[in-house]
C-alpha positions as a Markdown table, in Angstrom:
| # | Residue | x | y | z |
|---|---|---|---|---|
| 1 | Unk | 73.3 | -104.4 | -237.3 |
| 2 | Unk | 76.0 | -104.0 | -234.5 |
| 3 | Unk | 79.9 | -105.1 | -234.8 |
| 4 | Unk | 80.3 | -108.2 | -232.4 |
| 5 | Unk | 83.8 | -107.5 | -230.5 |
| 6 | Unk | 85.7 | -110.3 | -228.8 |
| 7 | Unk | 86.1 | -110.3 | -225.2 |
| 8 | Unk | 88.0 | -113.1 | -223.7 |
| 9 | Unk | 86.0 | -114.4 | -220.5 |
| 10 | Unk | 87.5 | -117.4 | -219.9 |
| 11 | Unk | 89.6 | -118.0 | -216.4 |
| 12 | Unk | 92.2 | -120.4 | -215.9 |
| 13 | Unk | 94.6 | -121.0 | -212.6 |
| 14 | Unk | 92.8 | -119.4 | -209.8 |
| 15 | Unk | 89.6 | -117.6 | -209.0 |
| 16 | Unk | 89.2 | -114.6 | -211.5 |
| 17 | Unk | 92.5 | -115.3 | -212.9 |
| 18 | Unk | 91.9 | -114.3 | -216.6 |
| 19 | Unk | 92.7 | -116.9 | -219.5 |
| 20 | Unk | 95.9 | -115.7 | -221.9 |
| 21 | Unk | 94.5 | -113.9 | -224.8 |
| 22 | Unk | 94.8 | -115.7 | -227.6 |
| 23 | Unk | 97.7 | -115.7 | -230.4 |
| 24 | Unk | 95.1 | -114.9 | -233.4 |
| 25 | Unk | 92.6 | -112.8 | -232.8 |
| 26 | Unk | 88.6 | -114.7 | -232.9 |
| 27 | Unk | 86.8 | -112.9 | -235.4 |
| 28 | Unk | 83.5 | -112.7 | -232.8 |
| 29 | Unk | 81.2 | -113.0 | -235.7 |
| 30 | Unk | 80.1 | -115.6 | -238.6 |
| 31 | Unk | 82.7 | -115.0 | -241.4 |
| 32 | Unk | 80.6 | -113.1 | -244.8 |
| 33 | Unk | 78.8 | -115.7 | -247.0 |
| 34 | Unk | 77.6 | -115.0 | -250.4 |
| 35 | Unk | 74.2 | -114.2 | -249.2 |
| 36 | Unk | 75.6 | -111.3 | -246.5 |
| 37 | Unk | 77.6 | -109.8 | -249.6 |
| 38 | Unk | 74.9 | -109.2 | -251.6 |
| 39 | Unk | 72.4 | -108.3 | -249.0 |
| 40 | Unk | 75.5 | -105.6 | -247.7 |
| 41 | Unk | 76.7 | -104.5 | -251.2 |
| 42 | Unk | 75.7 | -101.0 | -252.6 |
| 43 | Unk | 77.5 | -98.6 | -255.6 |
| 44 | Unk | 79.2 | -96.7 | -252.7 |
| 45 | Unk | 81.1 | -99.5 | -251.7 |
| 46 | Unk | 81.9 | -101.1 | -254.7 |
| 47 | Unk | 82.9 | -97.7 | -256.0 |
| 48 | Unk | 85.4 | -97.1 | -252.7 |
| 49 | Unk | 87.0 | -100.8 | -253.8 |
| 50 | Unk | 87.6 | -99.6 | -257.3 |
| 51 | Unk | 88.9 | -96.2 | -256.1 |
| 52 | Unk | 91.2 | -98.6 | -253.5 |
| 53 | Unk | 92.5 | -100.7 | -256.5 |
| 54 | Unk | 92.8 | -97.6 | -259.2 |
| 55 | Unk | 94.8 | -96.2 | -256.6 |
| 56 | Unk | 97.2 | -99.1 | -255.8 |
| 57 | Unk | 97.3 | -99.8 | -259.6 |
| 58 | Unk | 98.3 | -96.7 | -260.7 |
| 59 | Unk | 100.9 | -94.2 | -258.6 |
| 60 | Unk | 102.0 | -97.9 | -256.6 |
| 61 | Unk | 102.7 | -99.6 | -259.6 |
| 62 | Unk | 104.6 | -96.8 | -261.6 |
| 63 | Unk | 106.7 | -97.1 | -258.4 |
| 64 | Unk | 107.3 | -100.6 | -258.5 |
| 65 | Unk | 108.2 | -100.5 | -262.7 |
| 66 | Unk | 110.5 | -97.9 | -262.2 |
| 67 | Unk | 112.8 | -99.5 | -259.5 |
| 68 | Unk | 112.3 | -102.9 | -261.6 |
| 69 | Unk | 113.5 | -101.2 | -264.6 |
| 70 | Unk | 116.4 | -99.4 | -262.7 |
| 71 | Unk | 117.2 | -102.4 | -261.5 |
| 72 | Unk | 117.6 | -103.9 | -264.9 |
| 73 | Unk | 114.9 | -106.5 | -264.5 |
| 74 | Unk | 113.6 | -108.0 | -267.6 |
| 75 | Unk | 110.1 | -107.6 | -268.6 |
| 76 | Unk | 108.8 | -111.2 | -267.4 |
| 77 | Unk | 110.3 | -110.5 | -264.0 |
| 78 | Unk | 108.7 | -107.1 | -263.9 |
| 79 | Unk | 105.6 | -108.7 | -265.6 |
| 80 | Unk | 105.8 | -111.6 | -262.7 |
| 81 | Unk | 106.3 | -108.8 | -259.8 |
| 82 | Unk | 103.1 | -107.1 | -260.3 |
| 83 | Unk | 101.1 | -110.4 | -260.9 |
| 84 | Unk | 102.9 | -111.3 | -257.4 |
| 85 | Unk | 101.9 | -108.0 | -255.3 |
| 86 | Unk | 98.4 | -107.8 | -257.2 |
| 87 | Unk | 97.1 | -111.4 | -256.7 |
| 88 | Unk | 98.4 | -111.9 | -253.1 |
| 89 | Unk | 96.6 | -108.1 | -252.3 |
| 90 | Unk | 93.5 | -109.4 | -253.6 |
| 91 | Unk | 93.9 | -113.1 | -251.7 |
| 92 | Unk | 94.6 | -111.3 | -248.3 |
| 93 | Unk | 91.9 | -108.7 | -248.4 |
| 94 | Unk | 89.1 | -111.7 | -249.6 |
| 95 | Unk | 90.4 | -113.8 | -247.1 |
| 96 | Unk | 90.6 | -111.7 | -244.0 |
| 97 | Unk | 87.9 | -109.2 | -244.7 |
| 98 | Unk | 85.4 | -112.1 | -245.6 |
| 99 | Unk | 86.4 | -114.3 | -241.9 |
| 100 | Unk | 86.6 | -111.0 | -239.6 |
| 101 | Unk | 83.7 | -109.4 | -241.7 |
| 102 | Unk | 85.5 | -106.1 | -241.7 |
| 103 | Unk | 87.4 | -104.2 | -244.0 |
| 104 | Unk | 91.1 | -105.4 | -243.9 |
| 105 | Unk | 92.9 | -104.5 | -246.9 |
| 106 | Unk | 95.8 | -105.8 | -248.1 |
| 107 | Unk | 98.9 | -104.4 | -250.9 |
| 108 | Unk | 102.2 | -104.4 | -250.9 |
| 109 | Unk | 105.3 | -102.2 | -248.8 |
| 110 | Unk | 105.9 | -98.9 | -251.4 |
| 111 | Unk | 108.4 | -97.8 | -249.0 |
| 112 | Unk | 110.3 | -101.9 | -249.3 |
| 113 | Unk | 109.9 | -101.2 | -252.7 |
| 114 | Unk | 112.1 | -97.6 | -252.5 |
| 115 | Unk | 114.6 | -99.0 | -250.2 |
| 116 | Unk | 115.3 | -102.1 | -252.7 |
| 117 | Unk | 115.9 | -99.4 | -255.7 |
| 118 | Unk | 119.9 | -98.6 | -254.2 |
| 119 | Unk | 120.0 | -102.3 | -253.5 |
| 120 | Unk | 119.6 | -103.4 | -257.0 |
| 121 | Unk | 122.8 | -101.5 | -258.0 |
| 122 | Unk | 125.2 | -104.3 | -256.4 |
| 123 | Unk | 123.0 | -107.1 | -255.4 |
| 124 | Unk | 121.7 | -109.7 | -258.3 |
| 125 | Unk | 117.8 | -109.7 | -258.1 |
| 126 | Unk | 118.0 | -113.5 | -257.4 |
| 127 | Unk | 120.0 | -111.8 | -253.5 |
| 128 | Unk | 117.1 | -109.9 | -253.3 |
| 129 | Unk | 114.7 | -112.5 | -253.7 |
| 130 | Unk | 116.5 | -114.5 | -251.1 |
| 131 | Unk | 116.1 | -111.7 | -249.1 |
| 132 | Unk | 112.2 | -111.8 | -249.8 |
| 133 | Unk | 111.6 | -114.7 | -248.7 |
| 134 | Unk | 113.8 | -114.4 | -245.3 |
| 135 | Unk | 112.1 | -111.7 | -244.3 |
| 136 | Unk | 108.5 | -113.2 | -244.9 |
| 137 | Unk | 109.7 | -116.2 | -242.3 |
| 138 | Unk | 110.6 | -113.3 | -240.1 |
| 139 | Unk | 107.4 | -111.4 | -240.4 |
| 140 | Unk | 105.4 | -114.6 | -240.1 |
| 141 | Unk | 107.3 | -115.8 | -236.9 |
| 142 | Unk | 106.9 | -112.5 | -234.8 |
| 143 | Unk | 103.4 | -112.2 | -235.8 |
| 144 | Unk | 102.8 | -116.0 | -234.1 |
| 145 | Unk | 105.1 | -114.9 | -231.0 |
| 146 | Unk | 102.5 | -112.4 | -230.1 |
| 147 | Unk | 105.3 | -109.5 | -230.1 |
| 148 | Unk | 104.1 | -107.5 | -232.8 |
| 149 | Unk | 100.7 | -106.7 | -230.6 |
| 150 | Unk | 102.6 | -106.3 | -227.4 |
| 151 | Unk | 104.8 | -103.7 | -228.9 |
| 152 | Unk | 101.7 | -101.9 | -230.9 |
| 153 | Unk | 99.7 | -101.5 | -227.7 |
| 154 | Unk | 102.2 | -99.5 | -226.1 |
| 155 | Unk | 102.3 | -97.0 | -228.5 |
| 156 | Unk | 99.0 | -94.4 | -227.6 |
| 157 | Unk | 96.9 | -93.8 | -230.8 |
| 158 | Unk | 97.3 | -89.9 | -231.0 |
| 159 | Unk | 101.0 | -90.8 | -232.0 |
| 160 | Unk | 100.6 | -93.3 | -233.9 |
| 161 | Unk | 98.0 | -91.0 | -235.5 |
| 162 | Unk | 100.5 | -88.1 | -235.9 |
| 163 | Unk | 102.8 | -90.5 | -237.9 |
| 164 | Unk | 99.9 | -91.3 | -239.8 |
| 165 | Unk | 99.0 | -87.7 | -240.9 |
| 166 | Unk | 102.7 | -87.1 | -241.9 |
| 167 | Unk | 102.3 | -90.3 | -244.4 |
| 168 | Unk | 99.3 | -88.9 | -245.8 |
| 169 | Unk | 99.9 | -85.2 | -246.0 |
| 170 | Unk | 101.5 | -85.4 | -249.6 |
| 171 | Unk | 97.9 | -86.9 | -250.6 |
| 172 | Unk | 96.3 | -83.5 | -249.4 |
| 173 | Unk | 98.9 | -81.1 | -250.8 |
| 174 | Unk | 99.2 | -83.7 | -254.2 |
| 175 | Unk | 95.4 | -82.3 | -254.9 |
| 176 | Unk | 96.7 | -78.5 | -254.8 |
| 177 | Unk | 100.2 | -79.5 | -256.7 |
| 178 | Unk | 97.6 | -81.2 | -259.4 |
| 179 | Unk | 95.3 | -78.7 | -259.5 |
| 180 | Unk | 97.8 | -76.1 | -260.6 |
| 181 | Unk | 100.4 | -78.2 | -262.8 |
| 182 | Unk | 97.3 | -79.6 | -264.8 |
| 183 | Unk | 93.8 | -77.5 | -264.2 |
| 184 | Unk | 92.2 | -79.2 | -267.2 |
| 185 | Unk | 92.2 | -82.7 | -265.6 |
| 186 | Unk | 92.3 | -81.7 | -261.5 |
| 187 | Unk | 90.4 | -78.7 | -261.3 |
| 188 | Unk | 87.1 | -80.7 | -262.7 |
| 189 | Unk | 87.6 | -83.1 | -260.1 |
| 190 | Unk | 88.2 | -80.9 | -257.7 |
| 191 | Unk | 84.8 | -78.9 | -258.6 |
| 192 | Unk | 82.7 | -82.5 | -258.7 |
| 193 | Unk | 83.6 | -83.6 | -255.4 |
| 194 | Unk | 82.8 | -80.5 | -253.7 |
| 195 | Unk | 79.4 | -80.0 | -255.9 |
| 196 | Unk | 78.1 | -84.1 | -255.0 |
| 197 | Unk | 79.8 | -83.2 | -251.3 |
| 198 | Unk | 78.0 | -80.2 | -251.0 |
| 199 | Unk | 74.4 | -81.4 | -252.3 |
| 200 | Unk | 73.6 | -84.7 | -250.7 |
| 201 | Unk | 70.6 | -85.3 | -253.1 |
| 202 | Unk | 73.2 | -85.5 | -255.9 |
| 203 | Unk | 75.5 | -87.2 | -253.6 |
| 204 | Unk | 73.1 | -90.3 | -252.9 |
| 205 | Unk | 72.9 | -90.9 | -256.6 |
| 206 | Unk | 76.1 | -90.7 | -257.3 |
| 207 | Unk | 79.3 | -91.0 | -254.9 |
| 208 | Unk | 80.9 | -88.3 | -254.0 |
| 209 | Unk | 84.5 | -89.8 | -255.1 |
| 210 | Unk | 82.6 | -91.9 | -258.0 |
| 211 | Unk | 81.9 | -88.6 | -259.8 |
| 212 | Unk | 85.4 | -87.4 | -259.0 |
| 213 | Unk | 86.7 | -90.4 | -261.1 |
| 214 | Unk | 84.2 | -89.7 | -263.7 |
| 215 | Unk | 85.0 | -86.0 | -264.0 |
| 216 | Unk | 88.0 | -86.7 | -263.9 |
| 217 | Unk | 88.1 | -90.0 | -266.7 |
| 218 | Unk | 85.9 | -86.8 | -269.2 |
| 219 | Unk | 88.4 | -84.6 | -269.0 |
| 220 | Unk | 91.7 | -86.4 | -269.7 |
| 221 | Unk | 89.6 | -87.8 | -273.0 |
| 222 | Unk | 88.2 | -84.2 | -274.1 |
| 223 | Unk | 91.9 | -82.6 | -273.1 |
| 224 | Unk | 93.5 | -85.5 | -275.3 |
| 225 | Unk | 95.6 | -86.6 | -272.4 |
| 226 | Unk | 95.3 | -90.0 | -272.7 |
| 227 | Unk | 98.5 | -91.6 | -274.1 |
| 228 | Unk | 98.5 | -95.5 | -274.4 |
| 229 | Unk | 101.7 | -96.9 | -274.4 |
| 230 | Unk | 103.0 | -99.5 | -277.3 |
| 231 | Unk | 101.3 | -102.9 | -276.7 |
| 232 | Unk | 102.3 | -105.5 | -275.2 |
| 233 | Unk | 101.7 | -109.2 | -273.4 |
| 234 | Unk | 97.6 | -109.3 | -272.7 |
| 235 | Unk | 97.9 | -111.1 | -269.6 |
| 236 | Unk | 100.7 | -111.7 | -266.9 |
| 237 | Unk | 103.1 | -114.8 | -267.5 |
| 238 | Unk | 104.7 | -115.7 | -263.8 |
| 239 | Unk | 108.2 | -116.7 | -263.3 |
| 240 | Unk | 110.0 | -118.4 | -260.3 |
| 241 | Unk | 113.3 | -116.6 | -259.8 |
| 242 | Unk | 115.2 | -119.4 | -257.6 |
| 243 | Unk | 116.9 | -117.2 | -254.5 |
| 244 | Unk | 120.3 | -117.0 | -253.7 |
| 245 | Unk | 121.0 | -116.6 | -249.7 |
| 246 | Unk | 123.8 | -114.0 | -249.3 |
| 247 | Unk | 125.2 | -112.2 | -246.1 |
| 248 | Unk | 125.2 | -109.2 | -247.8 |
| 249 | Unk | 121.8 | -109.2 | -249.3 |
| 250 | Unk | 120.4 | -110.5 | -246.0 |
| 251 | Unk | 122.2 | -108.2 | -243.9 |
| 252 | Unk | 120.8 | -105.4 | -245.6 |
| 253 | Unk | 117.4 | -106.2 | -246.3 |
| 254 | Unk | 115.7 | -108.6 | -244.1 |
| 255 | Unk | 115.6 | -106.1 | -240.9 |
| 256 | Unk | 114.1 | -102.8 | -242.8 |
| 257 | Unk | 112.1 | -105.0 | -244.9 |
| 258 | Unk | 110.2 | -107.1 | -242.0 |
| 259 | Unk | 109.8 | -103.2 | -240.0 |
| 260 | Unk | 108.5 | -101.4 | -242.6 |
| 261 | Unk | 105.9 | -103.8 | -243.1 |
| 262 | Unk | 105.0 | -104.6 | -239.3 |
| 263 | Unk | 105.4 | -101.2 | -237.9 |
| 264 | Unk | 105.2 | -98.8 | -240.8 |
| 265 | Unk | 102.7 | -100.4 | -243.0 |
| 266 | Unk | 100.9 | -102.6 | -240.8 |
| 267 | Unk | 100.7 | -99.7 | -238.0 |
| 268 | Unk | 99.3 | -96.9 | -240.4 |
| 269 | Unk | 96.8 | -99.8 | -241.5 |
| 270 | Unk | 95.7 | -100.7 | -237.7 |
| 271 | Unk | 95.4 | -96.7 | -236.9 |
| 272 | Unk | 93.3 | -96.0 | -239.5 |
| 273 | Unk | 91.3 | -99.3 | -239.2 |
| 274 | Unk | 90.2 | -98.0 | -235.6 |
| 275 | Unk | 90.1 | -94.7 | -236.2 |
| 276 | Unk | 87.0 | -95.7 | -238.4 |
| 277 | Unk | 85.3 | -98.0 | -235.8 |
| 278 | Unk | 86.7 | -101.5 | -236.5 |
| 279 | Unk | 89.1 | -103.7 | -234.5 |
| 280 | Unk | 91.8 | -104.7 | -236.5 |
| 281 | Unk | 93.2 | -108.0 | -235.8 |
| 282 | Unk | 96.6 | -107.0 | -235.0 |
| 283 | Unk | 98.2 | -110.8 | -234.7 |
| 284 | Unk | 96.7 | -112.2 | -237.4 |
| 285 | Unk | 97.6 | -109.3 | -239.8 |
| 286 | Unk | 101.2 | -109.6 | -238.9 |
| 287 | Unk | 100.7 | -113.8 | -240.1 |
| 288 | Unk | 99.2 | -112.8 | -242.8 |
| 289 | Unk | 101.6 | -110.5 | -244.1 |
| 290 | Unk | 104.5 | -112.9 | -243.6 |
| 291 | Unk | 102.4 | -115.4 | -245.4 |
| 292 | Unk | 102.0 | -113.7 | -248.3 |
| 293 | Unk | 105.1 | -112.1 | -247.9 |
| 294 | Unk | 106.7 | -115.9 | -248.9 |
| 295 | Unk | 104.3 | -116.0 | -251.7 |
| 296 | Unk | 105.1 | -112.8 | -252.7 |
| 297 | Unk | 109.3 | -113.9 | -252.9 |
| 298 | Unk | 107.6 | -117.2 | -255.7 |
| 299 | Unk | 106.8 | -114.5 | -257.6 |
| 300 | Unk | 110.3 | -112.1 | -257.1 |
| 301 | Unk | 107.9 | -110.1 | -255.5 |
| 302 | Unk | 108.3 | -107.4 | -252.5 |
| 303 | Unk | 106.7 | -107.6 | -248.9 |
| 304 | Unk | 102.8 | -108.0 | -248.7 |
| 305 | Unk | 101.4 | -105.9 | -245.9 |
| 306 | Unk | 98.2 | -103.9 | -244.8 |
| 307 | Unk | 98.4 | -100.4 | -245.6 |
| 308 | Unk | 97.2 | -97.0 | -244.3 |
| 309 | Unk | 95.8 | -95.6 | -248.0 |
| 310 | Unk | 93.8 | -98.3 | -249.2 |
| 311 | Unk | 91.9 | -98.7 | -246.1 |
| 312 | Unk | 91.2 | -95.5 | -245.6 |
| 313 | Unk | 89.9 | -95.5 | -248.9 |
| 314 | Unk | 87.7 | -98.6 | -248.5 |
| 315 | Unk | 86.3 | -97.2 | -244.8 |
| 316 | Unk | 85.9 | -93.4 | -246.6 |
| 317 | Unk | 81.9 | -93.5 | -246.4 |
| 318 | Unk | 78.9 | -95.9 | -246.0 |
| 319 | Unk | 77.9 | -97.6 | -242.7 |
| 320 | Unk | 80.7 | -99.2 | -240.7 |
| 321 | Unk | 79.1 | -103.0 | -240.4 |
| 322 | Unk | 79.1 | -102.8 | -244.5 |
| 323 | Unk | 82.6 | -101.9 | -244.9 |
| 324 | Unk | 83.6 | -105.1 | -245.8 |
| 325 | Unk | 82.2 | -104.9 | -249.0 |
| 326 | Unk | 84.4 | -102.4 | -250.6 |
| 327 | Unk | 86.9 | -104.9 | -249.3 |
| 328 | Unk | 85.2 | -107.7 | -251.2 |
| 329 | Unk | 85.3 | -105.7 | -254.3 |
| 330 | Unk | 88.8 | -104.4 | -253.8 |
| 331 | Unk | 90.4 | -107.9 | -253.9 |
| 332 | Unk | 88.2 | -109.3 | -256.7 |
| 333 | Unk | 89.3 | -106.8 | -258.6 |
| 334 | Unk | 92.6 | -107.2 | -257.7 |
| 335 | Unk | 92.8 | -110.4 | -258.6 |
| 336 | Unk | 91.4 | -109.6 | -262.0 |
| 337 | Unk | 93.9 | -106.8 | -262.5 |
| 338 | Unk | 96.8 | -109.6 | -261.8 |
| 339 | Unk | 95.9 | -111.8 | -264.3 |
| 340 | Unk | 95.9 | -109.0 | -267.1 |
| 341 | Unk | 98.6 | -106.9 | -265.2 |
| 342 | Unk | 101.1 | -106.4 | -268.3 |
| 343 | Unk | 97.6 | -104.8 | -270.0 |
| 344 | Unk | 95.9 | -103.0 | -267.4 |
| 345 | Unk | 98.9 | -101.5 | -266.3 |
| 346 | Unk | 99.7 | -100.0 | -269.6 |
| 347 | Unk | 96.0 | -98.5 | -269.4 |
| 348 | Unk | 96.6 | -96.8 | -265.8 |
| 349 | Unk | 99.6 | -95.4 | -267.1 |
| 350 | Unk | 98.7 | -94.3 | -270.1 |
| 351 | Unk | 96.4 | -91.4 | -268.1 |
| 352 | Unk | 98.4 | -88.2 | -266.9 |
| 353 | Unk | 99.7 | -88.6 | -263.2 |
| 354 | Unk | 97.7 | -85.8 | -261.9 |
| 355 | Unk | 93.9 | -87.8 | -262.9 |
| 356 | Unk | 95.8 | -90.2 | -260.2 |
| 357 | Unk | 97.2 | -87.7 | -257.7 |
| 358 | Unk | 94.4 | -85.5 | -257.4 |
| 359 | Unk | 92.1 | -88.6 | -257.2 |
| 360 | Unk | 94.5 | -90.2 | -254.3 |
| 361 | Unk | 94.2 | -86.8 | -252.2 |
| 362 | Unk | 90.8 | -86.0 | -252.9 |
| 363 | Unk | 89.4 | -89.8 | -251.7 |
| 364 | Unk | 92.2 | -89.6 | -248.6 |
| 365 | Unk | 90.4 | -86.3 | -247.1 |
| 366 | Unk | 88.5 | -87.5 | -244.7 |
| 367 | Unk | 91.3 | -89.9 | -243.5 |
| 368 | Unk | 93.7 | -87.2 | -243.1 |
| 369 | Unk | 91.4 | -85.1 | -241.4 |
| 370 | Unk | 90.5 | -87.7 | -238.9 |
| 371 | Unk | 94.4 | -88.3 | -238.2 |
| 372 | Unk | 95.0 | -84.8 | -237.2 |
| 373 | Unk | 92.1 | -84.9 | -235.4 |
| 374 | Unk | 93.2 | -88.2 | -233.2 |
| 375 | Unk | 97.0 | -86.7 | -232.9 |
| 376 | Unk | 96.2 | -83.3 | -231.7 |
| 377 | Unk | 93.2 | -83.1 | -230.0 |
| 378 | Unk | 93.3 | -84.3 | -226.2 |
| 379 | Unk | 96.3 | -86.0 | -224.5 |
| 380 | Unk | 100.1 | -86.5 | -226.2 |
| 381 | Unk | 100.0 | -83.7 | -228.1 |
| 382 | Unk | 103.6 | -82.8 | -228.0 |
| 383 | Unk | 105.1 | -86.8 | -228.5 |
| 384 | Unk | 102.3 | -86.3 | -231.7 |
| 385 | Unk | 104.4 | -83.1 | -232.8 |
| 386 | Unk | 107.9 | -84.6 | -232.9 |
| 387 | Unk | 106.2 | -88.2 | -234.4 |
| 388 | Unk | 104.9 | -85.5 | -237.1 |
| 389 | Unk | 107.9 | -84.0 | -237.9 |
| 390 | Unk | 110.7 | -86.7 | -237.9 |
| 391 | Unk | 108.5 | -88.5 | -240.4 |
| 392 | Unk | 107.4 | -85.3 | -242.0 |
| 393 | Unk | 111.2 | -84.9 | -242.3 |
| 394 | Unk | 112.2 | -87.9 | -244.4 |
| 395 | Unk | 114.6 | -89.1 | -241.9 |
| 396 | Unk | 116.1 | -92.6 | -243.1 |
| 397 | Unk | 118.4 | -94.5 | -240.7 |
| 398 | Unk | 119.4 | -98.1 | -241.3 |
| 399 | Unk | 117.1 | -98.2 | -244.8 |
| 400 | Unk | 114.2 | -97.9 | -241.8 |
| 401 | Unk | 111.6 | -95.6 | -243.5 |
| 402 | Unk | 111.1 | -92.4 | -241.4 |
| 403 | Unk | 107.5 | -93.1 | -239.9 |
| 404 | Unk | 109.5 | -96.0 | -238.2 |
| 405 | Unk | 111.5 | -93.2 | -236.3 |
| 406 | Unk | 108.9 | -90.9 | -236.4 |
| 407 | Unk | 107.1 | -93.4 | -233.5 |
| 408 | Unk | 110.1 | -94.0 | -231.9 |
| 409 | Unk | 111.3 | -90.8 | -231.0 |
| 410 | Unk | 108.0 | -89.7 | -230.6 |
| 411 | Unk | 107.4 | -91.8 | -228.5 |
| 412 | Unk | 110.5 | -91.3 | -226.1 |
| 413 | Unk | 110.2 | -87.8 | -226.3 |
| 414 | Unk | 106.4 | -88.1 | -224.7 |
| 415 | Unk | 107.9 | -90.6 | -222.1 |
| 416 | Unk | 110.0 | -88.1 | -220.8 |
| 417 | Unk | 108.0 | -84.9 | -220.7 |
| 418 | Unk | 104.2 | -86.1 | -221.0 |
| 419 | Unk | 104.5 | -88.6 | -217.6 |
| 420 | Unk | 100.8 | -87.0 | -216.9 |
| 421 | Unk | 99.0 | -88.2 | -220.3 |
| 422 | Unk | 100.9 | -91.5 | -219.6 |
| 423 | Unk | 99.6 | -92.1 | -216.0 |
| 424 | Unk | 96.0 | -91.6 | -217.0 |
| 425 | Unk | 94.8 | -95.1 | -217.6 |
């Protein structure tokens, strides 16, 4: 079963005059239908959308609790704040994967949530809502001018690449760091993946990262690691916060927030996306995210957006046309995990942070390896390097996350001493 790509054929004006591309990308195939899922479905899949939501409901989430709480946000705005990121995650990923058949999946911005944690010292969390929702009209209204993929396709993939392989570097080296604070969980996960790697008889039965969560899931319970938190609410109880619109808030919020998610987020999502074969539809995630962006600010929720880890982790293995499966299973499950997000929260928490570190960097492998591949090995090698290190560095301007300057210098850097690799067509 081949990918159908779009190709605009269309003329307009005179002869062989080719017709503007359009604003939203065609999806150039029948969107999924129930019959296609099932018919495309397999464990593999299913179990890369459950790694892909373990993943963003675990280290993500911790994250997210522990500006909230910082911030001094009560528990039903917490509570309402991870309904909010979960459920629109799982609404964008259904929607978009099912119509462009191919694994687009959605979250929310980590790094939006990290810059908001200094911001909730002297601005009231009903500023920072207002600054939510601003910036979701912004996102929304550059992804219908058609900017956002003007400005992407200007930027050649090895450096984009390069600032992808800085993101995810912490997953690789979070595996070693695991491995030796806490050998009794890590190092048996470590040892399955390689073993069902290695062997692809035992691999077929059982995926590769599959038995890395189950190693993993038997030894936190025989190491007695496993420490459930007092209870709680069962299932999430959503709360409007009404916004206040403030200079101040807006000022310093609505810029990084809207760049993080279209450049940072959106453009580690888009790498990885072709670096596995697909054709991300560049437009149409930049609507989306502002879309659900606004939905996001109903809940006093941060920016939604695509992102670079969870599809990587749903385009790890299995044929590409079946991709969108582990997408399909992803935001099921995400929905799911909004509606009881106060309990299944506590339960993700409650096991020790390396089950979830080792796990993030063992399933990202193959991603990261692919990025260095991409960044280093033909054309724009040195423009790659300085992307790699400014965002390496941690380099924070402006509350503009690093990978954002990361492609920007890069970028200069290979203008001006790589006019060779950016002659060649």
């Amino acid at each position: 079963m081949s990918h159908p790509r779009h190709h605009p054929t269309a003329t307009s004006g005179g002869a062989g005059t080719p017709a503007p591309e359009p604003l939203l990308e065609r999806p150039g195939i029948r969107p999924a239908g129930l019959r296609s899922i099932l018919r495309d479905l397999g464990l593999s899949y299913v179990s890369n959308g459950a790694i892909g939501l373990i993943f963003a409901a675990s280290g993500p989430i911790a994250v997210t609790l522990a500006v909230g709480t910082a911030g001094d946000l009560t528990q039903g705005q917490l509570s309402s704040w991870v309904f909010g990121i979960l459920f629109s995650g799982g609404a964008a990923t259904l929607l978009m994967s099912l119509i462009y058949r191919q694994p687009l999946g959605f979250a929310w911005s980590i790094p939006g949530t990290v810059l908001l944690g200094p911001s909730l010292q002297h601005l009231s969390f009903p500023e920072v809502v207002g600054a939510f929702f601003t910036s979701g009209v912004l996102i929304l209204a550059l992804g219908a001018t058609g900017v956002v993929r003007k400005a992407m396709a200007l930027v050649p993939m090895p450096l984009v690449m390069a600032m992808v392989a800085a993101v995810f570097l912490k997953f690789g080296t979070d595996i070693v760091a695991s491995t030796q604070d806490n050998p009794a969980v890590a190092a048996p996960m470590v040892a399955a993946f390689l073993v069902l790697t290695a062997i692809p008889r035992f691999g077929r039965y059982l995926p590769p990262v599959l038995g890395t969560v189950v190693a993993g899931c038997i030894a936190v319970a025989a190491s007695g690691q496993f420490k459930l938190l007092p209870g709680g609410p069962l299932l999430a109880t959503p709360v409007f916060t009404a916004p206040e619109f403030t200079w101040a808030a807006q000022l310093e919020l609505v810029v990084p927030l809207a760049i993080t998610v279209l450049f940072v987020q959106n453009g580690q999502g888009i790498a990885v996306l072709r670096a596995a074969g697909h054709q991300p539809p560049v437009n149409a995630f930049a609507m989306a995210s502002g879309a659900f962006s606004v939905l996001n600010a109903g809940f006093g929720a941060v920016s939604a957006c695509v992102t670079g880890p969870t599809n990587a982790l749903l385009t790890s293995s299995g044929k590409r046309e079946r991709q969108y499966t582990a997408a399909v299973a992803y935001g099921l499950l995400a929905l799911v995990f909004a509606a009881f997000a106060p309990t299944l929260t506590r339960l993700m928490l409650a096991a020790p942070k390396e089950f979830v570190l080792a796990l993030g960097g063992i399933a990202m492998l193959r991603a990261l390896q692919q990025a260095f591949v991409t960044a280093f090995s033909t054309s724009f090698t040195l423009g790659s390097l300085v992307t790699f290190v400014v965002t390496i560095s941690g380099m924070n301007l402006f509350n503009i996350h690093a990978a954002f300057w990361g492609l920007v210098i890069g970028y200069g850097v290979s203008r001006l001493l790589e006019r060779a690799d950016h002659a060649r067509p």
